[in-house]
N, C-alpha and C positions, 0 to 999 in steps of 0.2 A: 194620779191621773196620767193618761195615756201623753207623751209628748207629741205635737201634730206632726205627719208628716211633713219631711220638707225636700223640696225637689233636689235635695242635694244625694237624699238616703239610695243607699244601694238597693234593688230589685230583690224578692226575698231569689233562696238560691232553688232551681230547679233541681231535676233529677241528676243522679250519679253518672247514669250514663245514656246519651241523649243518639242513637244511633246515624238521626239524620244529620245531627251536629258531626259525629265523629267521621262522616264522611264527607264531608266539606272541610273539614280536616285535614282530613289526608289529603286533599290537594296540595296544600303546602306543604306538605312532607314530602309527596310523591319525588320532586326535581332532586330533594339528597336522598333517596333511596340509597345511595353507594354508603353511605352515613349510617342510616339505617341499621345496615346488613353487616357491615363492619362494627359499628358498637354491638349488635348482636349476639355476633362472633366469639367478642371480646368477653361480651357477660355470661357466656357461653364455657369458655374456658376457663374465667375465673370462676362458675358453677364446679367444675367437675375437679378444677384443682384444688376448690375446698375437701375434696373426700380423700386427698392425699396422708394429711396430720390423722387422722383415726386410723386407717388404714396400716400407716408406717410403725403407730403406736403399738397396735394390736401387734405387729412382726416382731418387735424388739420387746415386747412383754413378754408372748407365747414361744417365740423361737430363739432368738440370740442371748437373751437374757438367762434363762436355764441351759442353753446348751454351753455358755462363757464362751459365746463367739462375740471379741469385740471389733470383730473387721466387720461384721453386720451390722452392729450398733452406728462404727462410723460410716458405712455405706450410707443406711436407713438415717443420720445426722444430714448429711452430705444431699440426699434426695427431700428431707423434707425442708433443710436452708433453699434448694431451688426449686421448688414448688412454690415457697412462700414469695421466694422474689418474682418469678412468676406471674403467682397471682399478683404482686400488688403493679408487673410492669401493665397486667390486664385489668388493673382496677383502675391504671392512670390512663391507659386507652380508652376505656369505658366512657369516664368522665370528660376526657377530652373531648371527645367525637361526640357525644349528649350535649356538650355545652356549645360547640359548633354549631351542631344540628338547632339548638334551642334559640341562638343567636341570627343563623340565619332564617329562621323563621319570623321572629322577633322581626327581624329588617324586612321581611318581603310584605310581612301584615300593615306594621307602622308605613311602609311606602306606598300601599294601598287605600290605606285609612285616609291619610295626609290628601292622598290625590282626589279620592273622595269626597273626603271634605271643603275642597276648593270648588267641586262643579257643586255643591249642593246648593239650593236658591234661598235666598235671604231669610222668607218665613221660616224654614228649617231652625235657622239661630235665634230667631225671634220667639221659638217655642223650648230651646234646649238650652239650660246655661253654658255658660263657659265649662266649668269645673267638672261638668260631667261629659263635654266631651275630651276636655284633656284625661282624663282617667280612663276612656276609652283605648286613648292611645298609649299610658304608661302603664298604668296598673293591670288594666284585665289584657290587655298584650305579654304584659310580665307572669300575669298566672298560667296562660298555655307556655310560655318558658319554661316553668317550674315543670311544667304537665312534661314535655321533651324532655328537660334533662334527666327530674328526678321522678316521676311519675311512670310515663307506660314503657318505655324501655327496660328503665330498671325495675320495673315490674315484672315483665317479663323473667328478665335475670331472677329474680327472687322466686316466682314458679318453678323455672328450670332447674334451680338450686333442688328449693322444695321435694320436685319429681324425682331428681336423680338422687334425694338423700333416704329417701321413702324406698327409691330402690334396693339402697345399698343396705337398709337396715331391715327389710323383711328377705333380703340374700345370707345377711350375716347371720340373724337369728330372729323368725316370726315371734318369738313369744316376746321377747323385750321391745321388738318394735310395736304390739298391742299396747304392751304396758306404757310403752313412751307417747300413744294416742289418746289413752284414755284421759289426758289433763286438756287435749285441746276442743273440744266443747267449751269448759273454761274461759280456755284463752278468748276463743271466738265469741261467747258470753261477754266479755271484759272489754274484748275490740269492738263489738258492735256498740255498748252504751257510750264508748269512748269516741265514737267516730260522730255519734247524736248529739253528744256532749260537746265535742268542738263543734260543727255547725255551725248550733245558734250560737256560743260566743263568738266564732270568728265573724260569721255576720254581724254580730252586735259592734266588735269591734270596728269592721268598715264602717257600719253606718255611725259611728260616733266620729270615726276617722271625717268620715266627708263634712260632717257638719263642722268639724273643727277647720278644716280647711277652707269651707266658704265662709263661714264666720271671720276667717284670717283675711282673707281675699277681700272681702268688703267693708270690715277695719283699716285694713293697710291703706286701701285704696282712694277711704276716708277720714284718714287722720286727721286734714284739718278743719275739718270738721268736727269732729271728735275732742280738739284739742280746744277748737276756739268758743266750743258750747260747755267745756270744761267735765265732760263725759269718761275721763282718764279713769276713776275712781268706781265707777258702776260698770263701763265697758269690762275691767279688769276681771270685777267683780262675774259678770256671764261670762268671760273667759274661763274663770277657773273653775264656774260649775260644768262646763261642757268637758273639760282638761279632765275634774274627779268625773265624768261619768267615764271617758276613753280609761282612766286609771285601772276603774274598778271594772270596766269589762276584761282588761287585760289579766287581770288580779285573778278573774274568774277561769280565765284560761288555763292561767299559771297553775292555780287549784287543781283543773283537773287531768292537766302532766302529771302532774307531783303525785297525784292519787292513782292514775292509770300504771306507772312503771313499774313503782312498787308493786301493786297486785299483780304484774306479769309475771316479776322475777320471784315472786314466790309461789306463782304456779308452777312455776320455772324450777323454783326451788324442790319443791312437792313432787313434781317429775321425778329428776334425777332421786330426789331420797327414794320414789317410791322403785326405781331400775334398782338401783343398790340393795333392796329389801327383797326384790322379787328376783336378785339374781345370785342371793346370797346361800340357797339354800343349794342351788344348782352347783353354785361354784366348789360346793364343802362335796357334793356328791360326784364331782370333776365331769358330770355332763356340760359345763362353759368355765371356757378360760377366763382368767383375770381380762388378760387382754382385751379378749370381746366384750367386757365390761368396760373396760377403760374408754376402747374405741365405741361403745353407742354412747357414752356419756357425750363424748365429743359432737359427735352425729346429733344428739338430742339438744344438746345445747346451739348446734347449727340449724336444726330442724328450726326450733321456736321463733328464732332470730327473722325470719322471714316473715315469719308468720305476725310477729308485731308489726313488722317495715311496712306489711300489706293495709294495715289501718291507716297509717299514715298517706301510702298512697290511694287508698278509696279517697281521703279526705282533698287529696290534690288533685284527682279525677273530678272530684265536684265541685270543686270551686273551678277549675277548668270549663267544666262544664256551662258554669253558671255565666263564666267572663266572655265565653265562644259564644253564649245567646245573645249577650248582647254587643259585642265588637258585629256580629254578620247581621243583627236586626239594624244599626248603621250603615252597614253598606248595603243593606237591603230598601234603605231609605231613597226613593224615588228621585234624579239629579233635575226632574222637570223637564218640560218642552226644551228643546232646544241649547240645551246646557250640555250636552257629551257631547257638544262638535269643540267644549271650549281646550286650546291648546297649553302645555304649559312650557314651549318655548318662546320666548319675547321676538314679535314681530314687529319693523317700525313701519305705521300708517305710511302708504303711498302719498306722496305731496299730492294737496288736493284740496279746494276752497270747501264752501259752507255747500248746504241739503238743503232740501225743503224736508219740513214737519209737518206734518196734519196729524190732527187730532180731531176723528169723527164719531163725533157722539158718543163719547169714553164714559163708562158706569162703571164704579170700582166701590167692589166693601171689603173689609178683613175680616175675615172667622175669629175663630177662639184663639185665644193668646198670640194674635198679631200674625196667623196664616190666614191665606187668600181663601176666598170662599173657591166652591167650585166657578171652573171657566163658563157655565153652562149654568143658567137658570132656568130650574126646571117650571113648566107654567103648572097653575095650581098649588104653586107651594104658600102656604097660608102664612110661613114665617117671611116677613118680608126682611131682607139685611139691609143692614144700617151703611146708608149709600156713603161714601166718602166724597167720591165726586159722581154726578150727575148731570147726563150729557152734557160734557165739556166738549167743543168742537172750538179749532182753531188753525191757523195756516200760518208759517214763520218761514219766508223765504232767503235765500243766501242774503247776508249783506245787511239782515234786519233782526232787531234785538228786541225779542217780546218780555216783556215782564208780566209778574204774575205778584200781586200786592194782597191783603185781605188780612182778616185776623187769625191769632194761632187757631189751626185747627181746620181752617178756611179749606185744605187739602193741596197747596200750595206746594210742598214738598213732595207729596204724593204724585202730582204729577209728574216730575224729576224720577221718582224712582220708577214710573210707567215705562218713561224712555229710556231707562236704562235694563231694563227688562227682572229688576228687583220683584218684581207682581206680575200676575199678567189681568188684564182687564177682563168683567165680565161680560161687557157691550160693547159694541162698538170696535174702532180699527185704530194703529197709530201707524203710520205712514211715513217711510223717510223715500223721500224721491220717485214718491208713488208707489214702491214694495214694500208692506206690509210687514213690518221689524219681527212677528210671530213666526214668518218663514223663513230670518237670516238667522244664521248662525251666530251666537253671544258672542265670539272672538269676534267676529267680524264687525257687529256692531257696535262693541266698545272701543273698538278700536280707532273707531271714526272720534268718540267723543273725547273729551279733556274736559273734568268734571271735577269742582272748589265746590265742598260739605262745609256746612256751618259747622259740625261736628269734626276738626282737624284730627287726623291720622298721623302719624308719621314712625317710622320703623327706630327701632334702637342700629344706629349703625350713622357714616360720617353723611355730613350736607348733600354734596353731590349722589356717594347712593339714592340717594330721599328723592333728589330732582329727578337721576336718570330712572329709577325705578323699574329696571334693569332691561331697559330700549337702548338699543346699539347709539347711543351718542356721544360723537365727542365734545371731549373737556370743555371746546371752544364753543360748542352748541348748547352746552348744559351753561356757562357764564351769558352766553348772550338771554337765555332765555331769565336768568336771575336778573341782569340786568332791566330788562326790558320791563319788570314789575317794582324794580326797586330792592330787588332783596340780594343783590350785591354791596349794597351799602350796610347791611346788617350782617352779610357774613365776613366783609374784610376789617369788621370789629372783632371778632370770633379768633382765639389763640391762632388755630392749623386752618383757617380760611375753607375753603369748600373739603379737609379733610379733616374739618371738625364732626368728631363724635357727637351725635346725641343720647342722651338717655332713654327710657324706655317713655314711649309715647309723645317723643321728642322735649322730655320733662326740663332739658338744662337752655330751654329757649324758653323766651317770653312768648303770651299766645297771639299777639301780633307780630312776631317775627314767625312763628309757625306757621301764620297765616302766609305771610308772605312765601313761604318756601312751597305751600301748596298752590302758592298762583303759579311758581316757576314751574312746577312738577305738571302742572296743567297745562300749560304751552309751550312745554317746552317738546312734546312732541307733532306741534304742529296741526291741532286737530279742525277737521270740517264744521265741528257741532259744539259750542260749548255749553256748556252748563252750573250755574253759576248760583250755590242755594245757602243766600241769605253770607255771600261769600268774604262780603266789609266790615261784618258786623262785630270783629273783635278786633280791627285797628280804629285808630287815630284820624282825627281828620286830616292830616299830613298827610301820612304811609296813606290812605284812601281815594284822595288828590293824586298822589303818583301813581296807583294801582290803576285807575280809572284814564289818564295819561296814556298805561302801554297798552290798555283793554282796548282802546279805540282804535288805535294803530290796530289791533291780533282783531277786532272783530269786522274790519275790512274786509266783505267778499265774503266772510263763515256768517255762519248761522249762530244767534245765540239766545240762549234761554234763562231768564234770570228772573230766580225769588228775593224778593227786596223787603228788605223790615225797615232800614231807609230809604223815605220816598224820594229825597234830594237825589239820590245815588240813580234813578232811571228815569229823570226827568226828560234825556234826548233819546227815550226808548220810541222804537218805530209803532210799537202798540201796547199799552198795558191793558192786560185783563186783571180786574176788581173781584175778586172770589169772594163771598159768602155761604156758606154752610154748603161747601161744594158745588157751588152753581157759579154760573159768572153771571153779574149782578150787571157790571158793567164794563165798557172796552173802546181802548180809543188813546187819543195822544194824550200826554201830559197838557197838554195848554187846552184840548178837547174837554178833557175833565173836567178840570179847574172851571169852565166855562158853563156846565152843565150843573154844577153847584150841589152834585149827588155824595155819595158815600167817600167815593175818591175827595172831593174835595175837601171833607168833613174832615178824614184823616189827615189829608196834608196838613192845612191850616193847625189841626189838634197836636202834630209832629213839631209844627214853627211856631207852638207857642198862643194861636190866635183864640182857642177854642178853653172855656174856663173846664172844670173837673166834673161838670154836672153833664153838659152835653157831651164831654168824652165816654160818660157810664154810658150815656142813651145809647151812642154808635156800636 
């Protein structure tokens, strides 16, 4: 039975040679032209100084050897010791200048990619995993590498070779150079099953490669879970059947090297016996020298050489081929409205109090796998989508802190990621200061905000990096603003204090001290708009109490936006809106609420305990 696909598997491989592909290509090539034309050069003259060793041979068989000239012998020693050094100072040139060439390619794609991948908008990751856009950037970057170094340069070199040895053996003598053609059908026979033959095992091998790697990635990531549901024993266990299948594709590969060279070299072999046979009666008649027998061997043996090396490179033309489809079908990946104005040098927000927000009549669905549906609802469309929120309309002026309460699902978060322009809506308007956040520019908008995810982030790298996150501030701006949430107190527990290291996803802190370093990181540049989702929910009611302390000082004058899973925690909110299945149910002060005896209240009380398990199901 067929294994299902999984979003991990590599793309099957397209064609060998994709014309529109190989001229989008050449863009990145075009700036080392000088690269180019100098490796060219190179392979160029180590093409023609291979015809030196047959050549020299042929003189010191036919000429010096029977006439007992040994000052010719050492000349023809002396000429072909530098030929050979020569060629090999042109075979290190060659390689040099191809692997430049491949490297600087390699760096202008990955710094394209990378920039790329920073304007694209949120659904873009929401539909692609991780693993396959890092493979974007390492692996199929790395196969047009191969393609520059050792692929169409030295491919070239290997024609030119080819051409100029094709010449020299129907100059020296047409009949031996027929005889030394008639094997390569053959060969070409042998090369082509061989180039079909790796294909599909190299592709089998990525795609066993990928699954081993997200397998890895989502193991690792889940150890302890893994460990604490006592899964060691069976996880191992699908480890090693995915480990034997990657084995045994490689096994397959191996097989059919192993099988390919040998049939070369005994075509190879076959050749020459058959030059020897068909030059042997010539020779006894003295219509051809030893010599010119010595020297096509040579030639014939340099002839084939090439002509293998070319299977190999077809085979790196198309996986080339295959990695160019899709590295430019990513950067061909649309960066959305208003996302190529975003910068990537760090600007610090002009000092500057809170916005007004409106939010008129916002209607928001997701598409398939977590992207936005179209901006534009067409009328007549029969499929209706599955509304998240449904005309939400609401007004947050400077100085005033709206909360947004409701059960998971409620669309609560959704609206956070409205104003941060993560979606864009399909009705409706959202409004910061009466313009229309669809016509500013994303730097410009984010800029303004300073925005705490229930979901904590934080970079592998020390404290302070993490706070300043790399906004021109000083030391003494980045400690006031620790201070000011409390999370000074948890880093002068910490060995190197603000140049404490963290681990990767800030793994060597507790997640309430993470939390607190994301409250710093949020004001500590001082922002007009906060935004604040589900932001207490992993500290203590201590650290929660202090946090709530320096929020009231920072939300003086700004505007602030917060999703609450604790109700205790927006009690002095200037409005809470009540969300149910994306609607607002209800809206109004904490004590308004409470008075009203509706959904909000239901909760509160159900949160402090008041409410038994039966009328908690009902809500």
């Amino acid at each position: 039975m067929t294994a299902p696909a999984s979003p991990h598997d590599e793309e099957a491989l397209g064609k060998a040679f994709d014309g529109r592909l190989a001229r989008r290509l050449f863009a990145y090539v075009r700036p080392h032209g000088k690269l180019v034309a100098a490796a060219v050069v190179a392979l160029m003259i180590e093409g023609v100084l291979q015809l030196a060793p047959p050549l020299l041979t042929r003189r010191v068989i036919d000429v010096a050897m029977p006439a007992g000239d040994a000052a010719l012998v050492r000349m023809s020693a002396i000429l072909l010791v530098v030929a050979l050094l020569a060629q090999v100072v042109a075979m290190y040139t060659e390689t040099l200048l191809t692997g430049i060439l491949g490297q600087r390619i390699m760096h202008d794609l990955r710094q394209q990619i990378f920039a790329h991948l920073q304007r694209l908008p949120v659904p873009f990751f929401d539909r692609n995993p991780v693993g396959r856009l890092v493979t974007r950037v390492t692996s199929d970057v790395e196969s047009l590498n191969e393609l520059f170094t050792s692929g169409v340069v030295a491919g070239l070199g290997d024609l030119f070779t080819l051409l100029a040895i094709t010449v020299l053996m129907v100059v020296v003598d047409w009949r031996m150079a027929i005889a030394a053609y008639l094997v390569v059908p053959g060969i070409l026979y042998v090369s082509r099953w061989f180039r079909i033959a790796v294909r599909t095992e190299y592709r089998e091998i990525r795609t066993r490669l990928a699954r081993i790697n997200a397998y890895l990635q989502e193991r690792i990531a889940g150890m302890r879970v893994v460990q604490l549901f006592g899964r060691e024993a069976h996880e191992s266990e699908r480890f090693a059947a995915l480990d034997k299948a990657h084995l045994d594709a490689h096994l397959r590969s191996v097989k059919v090297y192993a099988l390919y060279f040998p049939l070369i070299e005994i075509l190879t072999s076959v050749a020459l016996a058959a030059l020897i046979v068909a030059a042997a009666p010539r020779v006894e008649a003295t219509t051809l020298t030893v010599g010119t027998v010595a020297a096509f061997i040579q030639l014939a043996r340099r002839f084939y050489q090439p002509l293998q090396d070319l299977s190999d490179k077809y085979n790196t033309l198309q996986q080339a081929m295959a990695s160019a489809e899709r590295i430019f079908a990513l950067l061909d990946s649309p960066v959305g409205e208003g996302t190529a104005t975003v910068t990537v040098r760090a600007v610090r927000p002009a000092a500057t109090r809170g916005v007004t927000v409106e939010f008129e009549d916002v209607w928001f669905a997701y598409g398939e796998a977590g992207s936005p549906q179209s901006s534009v609802v067409r009328e007549g469309n029969d499929t209706e989508p599955h509304w998240v929120l449904r005309g939400v309309s609401f007004t947050v002026r400077p100085g005033e802190t709206l909360a947004l309460v409701g059960h998971t699902g409620a669309g609560k978060t959704t609206v956070v990621s409205l104003m941060l322009r993560f979606y864009e809506p399909q009705r409706g308007r959202i409004l910061l200061d009466g313009r229309d956040i669809a016509t500013m520019p994303v730097d410009e908008l984010r800029r303004m905000v300073g925005y705490v995810q229930q979901d904590i982030f934080l970079f592998a790298g020390d404290i302070a990096g993490n706070i300043r996150l790399g906004m021109p501030l000083s030391d003494e701006e980045v400690r006031a603003a620790a201070a000011r949430v409390g999370a000074d107190r948890v880093i002068r527990r910490l060995p190197d204090g603000y140049a404490h290291m963290l681990g990767e996803r800030g793994a060597t802190v507790s997640v309430g001290e993470r939390q607190l370093l994301s409250f710093a990181r949020a004001i500590a540049a001082d922002p007009a708009l906060l935004l604040l989702d589900e932001a207490t929910s992993a500290v203590d009611s201590e650290i929660e109490a202090e946090i709530q302390r320096g929020l009231m000082i920072l939300m003086q004058g700004r505007t602030t936006i917060a999703v609450a899973h604790r109700l205790s925690t927006i009690v002095g909110a200037t409005e809470i809106l009540v969300m149910h299945h994306g609607e607002v149910r209800e809206r109004g002060t904490h004590r308004a609420l409470i008075a009203r005896s509706g959904l909000y209240a239901r909760l509160y009380r159900l949160q402090a305990g008041e409410l038994d398990a039966t009328l908690g199901t009902a809500v």
